[in-house]
N, C-alpha and C positions, 0 to 999 in steps of 0.2 A: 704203577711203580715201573721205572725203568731199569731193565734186566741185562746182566751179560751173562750168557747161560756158558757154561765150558763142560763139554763133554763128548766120549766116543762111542760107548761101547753100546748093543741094543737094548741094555736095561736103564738107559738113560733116557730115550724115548719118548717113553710116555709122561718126563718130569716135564721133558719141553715142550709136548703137546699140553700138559696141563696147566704152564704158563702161560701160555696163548689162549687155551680156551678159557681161562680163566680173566683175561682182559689186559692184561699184566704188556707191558712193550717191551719186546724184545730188541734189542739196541743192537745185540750182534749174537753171535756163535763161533766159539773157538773150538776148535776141533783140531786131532791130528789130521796133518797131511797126509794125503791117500796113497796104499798102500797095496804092492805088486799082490794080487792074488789070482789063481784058477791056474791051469794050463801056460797059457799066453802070457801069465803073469802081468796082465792090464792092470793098471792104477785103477784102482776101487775107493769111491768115498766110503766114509765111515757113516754110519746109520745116522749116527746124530745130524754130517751133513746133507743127508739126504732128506730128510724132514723139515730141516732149516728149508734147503732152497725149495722142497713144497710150500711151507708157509711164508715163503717170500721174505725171509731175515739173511742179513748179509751173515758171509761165514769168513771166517779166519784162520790160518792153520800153519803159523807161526812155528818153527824150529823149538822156540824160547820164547819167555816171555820176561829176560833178561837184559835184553837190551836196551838201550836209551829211547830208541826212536819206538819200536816196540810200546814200551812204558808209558811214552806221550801219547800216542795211538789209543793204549787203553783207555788212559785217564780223561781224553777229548773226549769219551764216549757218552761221561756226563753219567755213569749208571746209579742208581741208589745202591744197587748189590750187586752181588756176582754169587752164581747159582753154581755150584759144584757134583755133578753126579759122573764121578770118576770109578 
């Protein structure tokens, strides 16, 4: 099955390693865009994309997912679903 997985937070994780391990293609990963944390306040990916780019699926991290061009981006993606663990 071809999958668009969207999610950020670390209990999201293991839905999208069990996607994968389970055979399932991951078409993409949306995720928030990365966010000031620590001291320095360095841009930090979010867990989700940090597993993405181990498992080699592209990531997206879209403001909205309101926009026109947005919308065509998703839809070209061709997914059977879209996997929600928000």
């Amino acid at each position: 099955m071809r999958i668009i997985f969207m999610g950020t937070p670390d209990f999201a994780v293991p839905a999208l390693q069990a996607l994968a391990e389970a055979g399932h293609e991951i078409a993409c990963v949306y995720t928030q865009p990365p966010r000031p944390a620590g001291r320095g306040k360095k841009l930090m990916p979010s867990p989700v994309q940090v597993e993405a780019e181990r498992l080699g699926v592209p990531v997206r991290s879209p403001k909205s997912l309101r926009g026109e061009a947005e919308q065509a981006e998703f839809a070209a993606l061709e997914a059977d679903v879209a996997v929600v663990a928000a």
